[in-house]
C-alpha positions in Angstrom: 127.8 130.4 182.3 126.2 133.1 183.4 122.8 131.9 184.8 122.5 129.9 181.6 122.2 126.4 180.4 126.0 125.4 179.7 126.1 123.2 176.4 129.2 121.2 175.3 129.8 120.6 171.6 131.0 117.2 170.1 132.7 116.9 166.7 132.0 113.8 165.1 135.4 112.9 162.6 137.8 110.3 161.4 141.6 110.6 160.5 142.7 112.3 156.7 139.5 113.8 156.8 140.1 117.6 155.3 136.7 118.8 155.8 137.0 117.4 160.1 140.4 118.9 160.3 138.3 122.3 159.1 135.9 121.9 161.4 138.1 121.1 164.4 140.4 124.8 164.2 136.8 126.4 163.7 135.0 124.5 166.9 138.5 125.4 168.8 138.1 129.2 167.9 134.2 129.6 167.6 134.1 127.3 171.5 137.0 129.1 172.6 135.2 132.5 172.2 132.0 131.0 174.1 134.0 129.5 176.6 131.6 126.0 175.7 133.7 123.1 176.2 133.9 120.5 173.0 135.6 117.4 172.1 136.4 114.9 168.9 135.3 111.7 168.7 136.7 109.4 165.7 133.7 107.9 164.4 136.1 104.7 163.1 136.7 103.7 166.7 133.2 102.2 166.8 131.1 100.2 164.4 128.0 101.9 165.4 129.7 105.6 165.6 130.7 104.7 161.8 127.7 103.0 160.8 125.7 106.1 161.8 128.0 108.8 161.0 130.9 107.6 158.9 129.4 108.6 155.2 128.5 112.3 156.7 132.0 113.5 158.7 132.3 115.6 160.2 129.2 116.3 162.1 128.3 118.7 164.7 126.2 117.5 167.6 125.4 120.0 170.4 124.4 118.3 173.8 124.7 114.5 171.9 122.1 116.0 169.5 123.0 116.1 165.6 123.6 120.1 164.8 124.8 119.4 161.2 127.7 117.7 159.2 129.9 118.5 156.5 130.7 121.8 157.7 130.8 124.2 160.3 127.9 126.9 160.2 128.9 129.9 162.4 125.9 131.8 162.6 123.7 128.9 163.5 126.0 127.3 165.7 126.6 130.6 167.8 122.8 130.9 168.0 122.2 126.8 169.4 124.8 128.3 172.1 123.5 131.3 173.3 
């Protein structure tokens, strides 16, 4: 990044999920534009990822901080990484 914070996105989702499988082709083009670097993690893999997430996938965090869940907002999300 150009003499800028770099920030790294995390998608918080579980398998079947519609809404995650949304939100992963819009992180991979919305990131992709940004060159910020994201990952998936399935919150059923751990009891305390799906105690704390599992009734709210996907969610959004932005350096391991909760952005928002449900779904993808462009605007905001291009403005937490600027």
């Amino acid at each position: 990044m150009m003499g800028g914070m770099s920030h790294e996105v995390t998608l918080m989702s579980r398998a079947g999920c519609h809404p995650c499988e949304i939100a992963k082709g819009e992180l991979a083009r919305i990131c992709g534009e940004l060159g910020v670097p994201w990952s998936e993690v399935d919150v059923d893999s751990d009891r305390e990822l799906r105690a704390e997430y599992g009734d709210r996938v996907p969610v959004i965090l932005v350096d391991g901080r909760e952005h928002g869940y449900w779904r993808v907002e462009e605007a905001r999300l291009r403005a937490a990484l600027a």
